[in-house]
N, C-alpha and C positions, 0 to 999 in steps of 0.2 A: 153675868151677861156682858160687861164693859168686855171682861178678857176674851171673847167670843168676837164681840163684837170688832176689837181689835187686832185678831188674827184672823177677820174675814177682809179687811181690810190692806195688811199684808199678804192674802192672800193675793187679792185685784193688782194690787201694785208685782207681785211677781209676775202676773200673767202680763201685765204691761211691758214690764222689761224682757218676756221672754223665757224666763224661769220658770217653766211649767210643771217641774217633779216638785219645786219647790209649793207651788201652789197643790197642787197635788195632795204632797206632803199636808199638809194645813186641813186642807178638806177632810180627809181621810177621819183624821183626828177629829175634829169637832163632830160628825157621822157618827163616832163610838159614843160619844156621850150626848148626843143626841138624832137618829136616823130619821127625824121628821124637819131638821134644821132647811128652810127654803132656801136660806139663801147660799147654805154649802153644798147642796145638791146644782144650783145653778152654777157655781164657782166648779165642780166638780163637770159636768156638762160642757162648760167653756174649753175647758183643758183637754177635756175626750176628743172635742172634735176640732181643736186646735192640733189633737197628735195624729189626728187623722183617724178614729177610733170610733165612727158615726153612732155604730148600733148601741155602743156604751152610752154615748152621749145621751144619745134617745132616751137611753133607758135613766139615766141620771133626772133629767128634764121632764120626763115622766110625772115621775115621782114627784117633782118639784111643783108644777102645777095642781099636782093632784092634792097639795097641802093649803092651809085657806088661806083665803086673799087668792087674788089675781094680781100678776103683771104681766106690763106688757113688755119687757123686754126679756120674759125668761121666755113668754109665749114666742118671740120672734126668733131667741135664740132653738127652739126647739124648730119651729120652722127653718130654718140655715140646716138642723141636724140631719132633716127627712131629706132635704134637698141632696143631702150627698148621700143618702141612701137612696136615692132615686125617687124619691115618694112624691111627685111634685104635688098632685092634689092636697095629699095631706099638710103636704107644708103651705100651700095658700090656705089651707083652712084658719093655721094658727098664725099667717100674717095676718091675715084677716083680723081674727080675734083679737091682737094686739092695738092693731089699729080701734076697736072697738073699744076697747077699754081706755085707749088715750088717744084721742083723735087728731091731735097734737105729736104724735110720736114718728119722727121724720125714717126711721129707718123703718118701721112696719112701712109706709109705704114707698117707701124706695125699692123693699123686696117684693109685695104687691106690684107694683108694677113690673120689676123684671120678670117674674111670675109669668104675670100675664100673657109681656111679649114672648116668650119661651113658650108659652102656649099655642101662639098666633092669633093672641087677639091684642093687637096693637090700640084699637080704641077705645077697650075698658082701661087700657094700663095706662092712658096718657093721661088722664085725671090724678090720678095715684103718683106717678112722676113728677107730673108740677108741681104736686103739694110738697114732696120728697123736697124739690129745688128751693122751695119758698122756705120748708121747714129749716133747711139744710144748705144755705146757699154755696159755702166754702164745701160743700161734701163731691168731690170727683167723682166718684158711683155714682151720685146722685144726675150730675148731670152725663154721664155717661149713660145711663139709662135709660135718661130724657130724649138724647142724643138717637139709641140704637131705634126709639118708640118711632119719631119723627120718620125714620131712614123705610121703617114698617109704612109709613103712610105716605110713603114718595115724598114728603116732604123737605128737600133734599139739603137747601139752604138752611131752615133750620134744625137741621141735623147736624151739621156742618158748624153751623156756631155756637150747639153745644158741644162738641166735643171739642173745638177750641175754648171755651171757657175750663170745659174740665182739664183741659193742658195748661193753661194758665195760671190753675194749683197747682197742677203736679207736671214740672216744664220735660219729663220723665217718662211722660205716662201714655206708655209704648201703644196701648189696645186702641186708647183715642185717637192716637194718630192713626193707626191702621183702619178704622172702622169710618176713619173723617177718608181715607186715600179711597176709600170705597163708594163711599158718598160721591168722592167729584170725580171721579172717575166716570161714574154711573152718568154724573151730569155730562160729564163731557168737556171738564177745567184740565185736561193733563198735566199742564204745568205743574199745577199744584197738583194735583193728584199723584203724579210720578213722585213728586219730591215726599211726600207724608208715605206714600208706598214703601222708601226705605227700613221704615219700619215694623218694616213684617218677620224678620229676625226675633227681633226685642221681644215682639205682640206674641212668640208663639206659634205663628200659621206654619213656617216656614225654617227649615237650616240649611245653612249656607255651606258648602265644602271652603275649607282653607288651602288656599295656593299663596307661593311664598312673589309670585310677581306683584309689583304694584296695581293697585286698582286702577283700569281707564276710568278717564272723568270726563272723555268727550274732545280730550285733545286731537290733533291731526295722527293718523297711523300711517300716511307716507313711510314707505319704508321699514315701519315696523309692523311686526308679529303683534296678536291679539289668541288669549284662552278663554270661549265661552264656554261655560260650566251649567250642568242642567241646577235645578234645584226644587223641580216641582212636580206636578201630577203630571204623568204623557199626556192629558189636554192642553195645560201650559205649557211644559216642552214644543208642540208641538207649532200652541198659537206666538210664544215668543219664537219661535225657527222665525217667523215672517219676517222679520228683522236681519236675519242673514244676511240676504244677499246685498244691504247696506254696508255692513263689514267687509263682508269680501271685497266691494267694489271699494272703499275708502282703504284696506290694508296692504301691507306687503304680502301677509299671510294671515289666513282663519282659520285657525282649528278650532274644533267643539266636541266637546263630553257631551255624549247623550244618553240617556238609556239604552240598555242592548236592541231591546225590539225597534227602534227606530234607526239602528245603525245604516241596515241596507237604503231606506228608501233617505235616509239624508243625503249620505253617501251619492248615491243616484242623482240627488237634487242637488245638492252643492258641490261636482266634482273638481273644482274648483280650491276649495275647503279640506282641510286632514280632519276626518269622523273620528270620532271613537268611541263605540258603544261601551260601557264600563260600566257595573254594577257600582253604585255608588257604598260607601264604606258605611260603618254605624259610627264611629268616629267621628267623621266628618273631615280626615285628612282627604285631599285630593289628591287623586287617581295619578299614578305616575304615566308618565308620558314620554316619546322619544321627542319630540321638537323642542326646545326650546321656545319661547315669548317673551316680548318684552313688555304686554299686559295683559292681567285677567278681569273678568268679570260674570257674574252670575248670568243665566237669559235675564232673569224678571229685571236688571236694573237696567238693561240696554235700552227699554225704549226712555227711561231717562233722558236720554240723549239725543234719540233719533226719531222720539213721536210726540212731540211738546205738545203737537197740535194739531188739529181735523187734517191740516193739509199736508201734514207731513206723513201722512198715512198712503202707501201709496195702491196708485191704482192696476195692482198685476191681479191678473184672474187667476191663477193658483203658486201657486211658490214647491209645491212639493210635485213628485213624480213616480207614477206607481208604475212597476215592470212590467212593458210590454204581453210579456209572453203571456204571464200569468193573467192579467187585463181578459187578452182573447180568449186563453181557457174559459174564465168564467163568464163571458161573451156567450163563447161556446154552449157551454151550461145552461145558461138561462134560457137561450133559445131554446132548447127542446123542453124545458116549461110550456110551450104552448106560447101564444099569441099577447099580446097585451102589456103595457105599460110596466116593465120590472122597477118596483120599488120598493127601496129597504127602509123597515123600521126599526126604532131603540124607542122605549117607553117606560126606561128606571135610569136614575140618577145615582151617584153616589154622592159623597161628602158629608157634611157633619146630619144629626139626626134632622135635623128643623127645616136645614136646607136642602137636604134630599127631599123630604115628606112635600114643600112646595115645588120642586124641579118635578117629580115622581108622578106618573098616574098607570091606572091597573088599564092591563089588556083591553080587559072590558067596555073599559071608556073608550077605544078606538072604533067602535060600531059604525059610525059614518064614513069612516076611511075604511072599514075591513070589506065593508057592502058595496065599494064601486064595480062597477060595471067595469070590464077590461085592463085589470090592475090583476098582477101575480105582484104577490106578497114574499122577502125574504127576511130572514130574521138577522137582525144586527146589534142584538141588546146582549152587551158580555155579561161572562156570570150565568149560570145555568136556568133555563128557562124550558126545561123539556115539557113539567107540567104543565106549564100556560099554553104552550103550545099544543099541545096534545090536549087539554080544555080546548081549546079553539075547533079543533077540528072534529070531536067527537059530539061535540055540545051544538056548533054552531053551521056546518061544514065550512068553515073557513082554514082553506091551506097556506099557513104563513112557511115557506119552504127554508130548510135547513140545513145546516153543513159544519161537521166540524174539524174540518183543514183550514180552518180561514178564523181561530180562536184569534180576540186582540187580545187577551193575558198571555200569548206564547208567543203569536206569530204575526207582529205589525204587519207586515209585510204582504203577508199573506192575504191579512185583511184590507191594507190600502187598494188591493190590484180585486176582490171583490166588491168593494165599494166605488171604484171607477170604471166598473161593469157595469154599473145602474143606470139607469134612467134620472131615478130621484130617489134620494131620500129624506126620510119625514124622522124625527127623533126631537128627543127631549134636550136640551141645553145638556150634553155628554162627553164626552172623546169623542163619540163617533162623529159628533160634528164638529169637532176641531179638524179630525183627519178630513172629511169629506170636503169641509170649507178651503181648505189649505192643497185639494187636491185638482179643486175646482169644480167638483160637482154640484148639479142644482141639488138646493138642500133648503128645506123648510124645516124652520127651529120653533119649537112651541115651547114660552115662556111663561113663570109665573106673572105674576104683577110690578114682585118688586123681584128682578132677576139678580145672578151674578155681576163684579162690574165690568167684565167682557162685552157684556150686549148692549151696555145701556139703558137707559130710562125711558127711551120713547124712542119712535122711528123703525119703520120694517126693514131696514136694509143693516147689514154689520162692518163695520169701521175694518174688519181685521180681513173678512172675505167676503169678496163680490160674490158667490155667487149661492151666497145665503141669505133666505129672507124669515124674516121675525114673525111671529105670530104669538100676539101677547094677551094674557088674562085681561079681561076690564075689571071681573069681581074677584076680590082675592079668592085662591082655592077652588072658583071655577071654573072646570077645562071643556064647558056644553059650547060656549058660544065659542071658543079657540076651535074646536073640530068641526063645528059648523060650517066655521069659516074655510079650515081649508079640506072639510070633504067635499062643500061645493065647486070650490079651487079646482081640487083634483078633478071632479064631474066635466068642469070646463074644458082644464087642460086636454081628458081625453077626445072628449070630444070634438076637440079640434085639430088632434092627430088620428083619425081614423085606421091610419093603417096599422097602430098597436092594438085598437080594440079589439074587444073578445065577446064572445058569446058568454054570457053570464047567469046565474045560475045563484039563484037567491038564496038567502041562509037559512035556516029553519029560526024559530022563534029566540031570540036573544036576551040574555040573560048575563048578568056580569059574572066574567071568564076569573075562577078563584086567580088570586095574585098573593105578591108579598103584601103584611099589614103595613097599611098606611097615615097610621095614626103617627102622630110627633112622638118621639121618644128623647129621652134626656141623650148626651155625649155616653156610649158603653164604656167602661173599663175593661180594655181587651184581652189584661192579661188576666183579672176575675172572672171573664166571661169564659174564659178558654177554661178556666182552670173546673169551674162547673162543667163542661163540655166535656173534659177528659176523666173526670168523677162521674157524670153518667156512665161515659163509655166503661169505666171497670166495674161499676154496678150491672153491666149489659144492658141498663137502659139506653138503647139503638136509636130508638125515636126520637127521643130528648137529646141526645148529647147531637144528632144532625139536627137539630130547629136550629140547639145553638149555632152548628157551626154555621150556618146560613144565615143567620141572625149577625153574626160576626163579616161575613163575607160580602151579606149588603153592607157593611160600613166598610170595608178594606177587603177589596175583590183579592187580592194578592196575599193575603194574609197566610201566612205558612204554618204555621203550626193546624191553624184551622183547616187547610187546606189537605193536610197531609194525616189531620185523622177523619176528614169527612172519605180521604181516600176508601183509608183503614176500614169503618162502614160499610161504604158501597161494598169494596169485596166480602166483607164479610155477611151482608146476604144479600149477595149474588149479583150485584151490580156492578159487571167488572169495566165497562165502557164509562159510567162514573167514577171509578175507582183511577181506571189511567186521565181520563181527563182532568180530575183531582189533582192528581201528581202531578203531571205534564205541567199546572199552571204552578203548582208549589216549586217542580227545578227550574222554571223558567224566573222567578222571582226572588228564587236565593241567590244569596253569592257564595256560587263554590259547594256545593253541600254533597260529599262525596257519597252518603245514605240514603239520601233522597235519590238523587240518580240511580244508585243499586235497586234499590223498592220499587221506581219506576223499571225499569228494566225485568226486575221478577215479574210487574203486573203486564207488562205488554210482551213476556215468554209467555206467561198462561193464555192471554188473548192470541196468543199467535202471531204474536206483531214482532216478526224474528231480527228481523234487518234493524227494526229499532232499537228493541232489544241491546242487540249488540254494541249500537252508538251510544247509546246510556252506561251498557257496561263499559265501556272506553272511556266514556268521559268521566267515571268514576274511578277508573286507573289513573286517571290522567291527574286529576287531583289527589288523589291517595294512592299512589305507588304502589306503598306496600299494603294493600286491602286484599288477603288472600281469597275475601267471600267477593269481592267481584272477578276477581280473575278466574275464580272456580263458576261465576254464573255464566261469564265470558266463554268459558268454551263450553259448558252446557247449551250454550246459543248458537255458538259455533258447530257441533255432532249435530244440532236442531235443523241446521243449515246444508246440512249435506257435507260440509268441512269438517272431516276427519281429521288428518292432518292437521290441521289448526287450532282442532280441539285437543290433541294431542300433545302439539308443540304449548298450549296454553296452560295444560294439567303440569305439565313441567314445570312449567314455569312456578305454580304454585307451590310443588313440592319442593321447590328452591326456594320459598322464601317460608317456607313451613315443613320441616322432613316428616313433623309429625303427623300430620296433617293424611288420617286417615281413607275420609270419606273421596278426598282428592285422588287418593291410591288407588281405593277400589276404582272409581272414574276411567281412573287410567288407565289401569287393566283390563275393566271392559274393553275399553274405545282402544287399545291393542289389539286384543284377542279380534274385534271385529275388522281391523286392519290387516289381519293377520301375523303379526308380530311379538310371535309368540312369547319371546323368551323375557323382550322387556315385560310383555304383562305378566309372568310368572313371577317376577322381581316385584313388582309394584303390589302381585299383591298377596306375596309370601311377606312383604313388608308393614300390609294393610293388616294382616294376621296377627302377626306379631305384636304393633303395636295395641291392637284390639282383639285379644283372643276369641269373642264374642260375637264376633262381627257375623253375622248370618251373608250376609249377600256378600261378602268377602271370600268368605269357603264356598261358595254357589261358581263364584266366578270363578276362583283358583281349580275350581274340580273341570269344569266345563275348559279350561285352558289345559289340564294335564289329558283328558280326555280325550281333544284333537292332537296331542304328544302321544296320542295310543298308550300313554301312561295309566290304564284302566284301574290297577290295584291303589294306586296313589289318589285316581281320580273317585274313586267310590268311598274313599276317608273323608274326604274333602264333603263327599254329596253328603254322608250318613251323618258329619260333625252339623251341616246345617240344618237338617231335615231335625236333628236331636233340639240343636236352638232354636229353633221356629218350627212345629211337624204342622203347622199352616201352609206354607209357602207353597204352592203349587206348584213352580216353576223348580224347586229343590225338588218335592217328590220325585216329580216328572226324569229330573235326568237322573235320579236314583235309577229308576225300574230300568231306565234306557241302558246304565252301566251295568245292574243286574243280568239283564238278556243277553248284551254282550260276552260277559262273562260265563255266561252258559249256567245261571243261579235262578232257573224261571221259577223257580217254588217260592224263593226271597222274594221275588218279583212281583210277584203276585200277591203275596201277602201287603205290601207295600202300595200294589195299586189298591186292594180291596179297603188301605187304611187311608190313603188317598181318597175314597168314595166316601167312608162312614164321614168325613171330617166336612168333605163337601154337601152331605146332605144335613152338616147339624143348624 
């Protein structure tokens, strides 16, 4: 026992240092000569899920419990194990249990309480937290826990000096600062807020592109150049733009990285400003550029400088500017909606699971706002929503009207100049209301309790845009008295603009409209979750592998890989307007993705969507040059188009960068012979022959080109060699019997159409 005892010991101290094969090693062995050892299954446990190996751990810790005696820290260490299996229940079972067994034991409730809060019950976990701090005073978690509980209960100030104590151990400890910048932000301290903001790098939230200019720190830009660089969600992009035109007005020169989607309409707003839309890198080197600077900086650090304080926020009724044209198109549009108050809603959130599930409510709960009197409804929530919508109207008669030229995963642009067509919009704390705020439209925000720290902590009006008003939870999680309030709101407003009201026309009995689930979920692992998504799909499990990908997609609407097999799906049972919509937001979200662009392209030639088609296959040329399957789908789109010629000059091209390149020949040879240009199609596809002796529709075309050559003996080799490779092919019989007759062979002929019938009737 002492020698056991002793190499459990060396074991602890290796995992201390880091040494984890080493400790490893140790457990292993002690396991052989005894499998029911506690405390080397615990040691054993440690290591699993220190290498990131949860399921093992589990299963080590298992067992460890399951031998007699109780502890509580093998109980707690098994609870940490579920947690990164995602098990949260189960893991609060066994902090629980720990705590039970040692009432005293500061870390079962430290996890107890983060527990909790991860739950959203911030008041069971704050009893568990204190004790945590009392048991644990020097523990940083500890009061970091304390800290996020506080922040759950508006309790803002002390939230705020615990996460400054927890920094006060650890002067490092990147999350506290960010979760304290959050805190007074909410409050409404900028100062301080802005300056703990910096580290949102460090904390995880956030990566910064690297430019080789020095950072501005607020000095004078008299004369000089300045590079602002995006670095966040297009809701932030779009709420730090507000700070532009401070830049502009204090520099020589402003230019600014933005997302592609939002190129056009900055550009617009800041003509002033050099734009540039640029997909940002995975690297995180910054995006080359022709101007020159003499400084750069991220948006999110600008208002460091230029929003210290309430009043430094200034008072413009929108900063951005959506295109005319397009404005009155959908002016145009809604008008012959009929009469009444056009207003857009969004009623899903994105971002992490805990703080979507509080931003987020289902369709259903919109029944106050869906039933007013003299209100046409337009849909403004990104992200696919055809079911809910189609619930609404089958269920309820409620018409929430739709359109998908106006997607914000593809086409800001499109979307700013629909959303300053409105009247009003109603939405959840989104993008859609950063753009609408930023654009100046009236726009009612419905908040949870404890919001984002965009909006703050209290007060119906928002610091960033005039001409949005707050509407905030009183009971956490409850959205009854928030729609209350402003379906009565809405009731008002119409009615004191009578000349939008409508004859109305009440809904059949109401019932909550199926939605996405809205329970809490832990953070997904997206490349696990993808990876189950794309092992359904080669099992043909269709169903499962699209939950996941929507599953995925409400956490990262842009999400590619998910986007570009929920495509693959739709087409493959029969949803091809899914299928392009899919794509379309997947190449708008890569950088550069020469495949994706083709795929789109083959899905909007089968829809019939020729013209774009074409631009897709271009921009896949355009990135990959030598891509001989786009340039081949390219003039397939081009013959599609009535451009012959061009489809012709394109097959060329192909055969130039491929001679072998068969099915390209045959192409080409058709789309001569239909030009009439005989002789090159006879070349292309004596060549197509050639290289594929086999080739059926090769010999079909080459006979049909010797045939119009009144070449009839040549041409009925060519018909018999395909009719023998294929004696299916109708189109081969067909111009057999046609050469036969010619030839004055009607007996051949005949036997050939009669074997052309038996084949057709099997």
């Amino acid at each position: 026992m002492p020698s056991v005892q002793d190499a459990l010991t060396r074991a602890v101290a290796s995992i201390d240092r880091g040494d984890l094969q080493s400790a490893e090693e140790i457990g292993q062995r002690i396991l052989r000569d005894d499998p029911h050892c506690t405390r080397a299954l615990h040691v054993l446990g440690v290591v699993a899920r220190k290498m990131e190996r949860p399921e093992l751990a589990v299963r080590f810790l298992h067992a460890a419990i399951a031998t007699p005696g109780d502890d509580a820290a093998i109980q707690c260490e098994l609870g940490l194990a579920l947690l990164d299996t995602k098990k949260l229940p189960e893991a609060l079972v066994h902090f629980r249990r720990a705590a039970e067994i040692n009432p005293d034991y500061g870390d079962a409730h430290l996890n107890i309480g983060a527990t909790l809060d991860r739950f959203g019950q911030p008041e069971m976990a704050l009893p568990h937290c204190k004790r945590a701090v009392e048991l644990l005073p020097e523990n940083k978690f500890a009061l970091f826990n304390l800290g996020n509980v506080w922040r759950s209960l508006r309790q803002l100030d002390r939230a705020s000096h615990a996460f400054t104590d927890a920094t006060r151990i650890d002067p490092q400890f990147a999350n506290a600062y960010w979760n304290d910048a959050c805190c007074r932000l909410l409050a409404g301290d900028f100062a301080k807020g802005w300056r703990q903001y910096e580290w949102r790098e460090l904390a995880g939230e956030v990566q910064i592109d690297r430019y080789p200019q020095p950072r501005w720190q607020g000095e004078s830009l008299s004369g000089k150049s300045i590079l602002v660089h995006a670095e966040q969600g297009i809701g932030d992009e779009i709420l730090f733009a507000s700070c532009l035109p401070d830049l502009i007005a204090r520099a020589g020169q402003c230019n600014a990285i933005c997302d592609p989607r939002l190129s056009e309409i900055f550009a617009r707003s800041f003509p002033t400003a050099k734009i540039y839309g640029i997909s940002r890198r995975k690297d995180r080197q910054g995006a080359a550029v022709a101007e020159s600077a003499d400084y750069q900086i991220a948006a999110g650090s600008v208002p460091l400088y230029l929003r210290s304080s309430r009043d430094a926020f200034p008072m413009q009724p929108s900063f951005l500017k959506a295109d005319a044209k397009k404005v009155l198109r959908w002016r145009n549009r809604f008008a012959e909606l009929g009469p009444g108050m056009k207003i857009g809603i969004s009623w899903r959130a994105g971002g992490q699971p805990l703080q979507r599930h509080m931003r987020t409510t289902t369709l259903g709960a919109w029944r106050e706002i869906l039933t007013t009197p003299g209100a046409q409804f337009v849909n403004l929530q990104y992200g696919d929503s055809a079911d809910e919508l189609a619930a609404a109207e089958r269920q309820h008669g409620v018409k929430i009207h739709d359109g998908s030229d106006a997607d914000p995963l593809i086409d800001m642009d499109a979307f700013a100049a629909k959303i300053a067509a409105l009247d009003l919009v109603i939405s959840v704390g989104n993008a859609t209301v950063h753009l609408a705020g930023a654009l100046g439209v009236k726009t009612w925000t419905l908040l949870p309790q404890v919001p984002g720290w965009r909006w703050m902590i209290a007060g119906d009006e928002s610091i960033w845009y005039r001409s949005v008003r707050l509407f905030r939870q009183t009971d956490r999680g409850d959205w009854t008295a928030v729609f209350d309030r402003v379906g009565k709101l809405l009731r008002e407003t119409i009615a004191a603009n009578p000349v939008k009201s409508a004859e109305h026309r009440p809904p059949r009995g109401w019932t909550d409209i199926p939605s996405r689930p809205t329970a809490p979920e832990l953070d997904l692992d997206m490349a696990a979750e993808f990876q189950q998504a794309a092992a359904a799909a080669s099992r043909e499990e269709l169903a499962q592998a699209e939950a996941i990908c929507r599953r995925i997609l409400d956490h990262v609407p842009r999400h590619v890989p998910a986007l570009s097999l929920l495509a693959q799906i739709a087409r493959q049972t029969g949803r091809l307007d899914l299928a392009i919509r899919s794509l379309t937001r997947a190449v708008a979200a890569a950088d550069r993705d020469s495949l994706l662009c083709m795929n789109l392209a083959i899905l909007q030639h089968e829809g019939g969507q020729i013209a774009e088609a074409m631009q897709n296959y271009r921009r896949a040329i355009a990135i990959d040059p030598g891509s001989t399957d786009a340039h081949f789908g390219l003039a397939k789109a081009l013959h599609a188009a009535g451009r012959l010629d061009d489809a012709i000059a394109m097959l060329q091209s192909v055969v130039r960068l491929r001679p072998d390149h068969h099915k390209a020949l045959n192409f080409l040879g058709g789309y001569c012979l239909a030009a009439s240009r005989l002789e090159e199609a006879e070349h292309a596809l004596r060549t197509a022959v050639r290289l594929q002796p086999e080739y059926m529709a090769a010999f079909n075309n080459l006979g049909m080109v010797l045939e119009r050559q009144q070449r009839l003996p040549e041409a009925l080799a060519c018909f018999d060699r395909a009719v023998e490779l294929d004696e299916t092919c109708h189109q081969a019989l067909n111009n057999l019997v046609g050469v036969l007759e010619r030839l004055g062979q009607r007996s051949a002929a005949e036997l050939v159409r009669r074997r052309a019938g038996e084949i057709a009737a099997r």
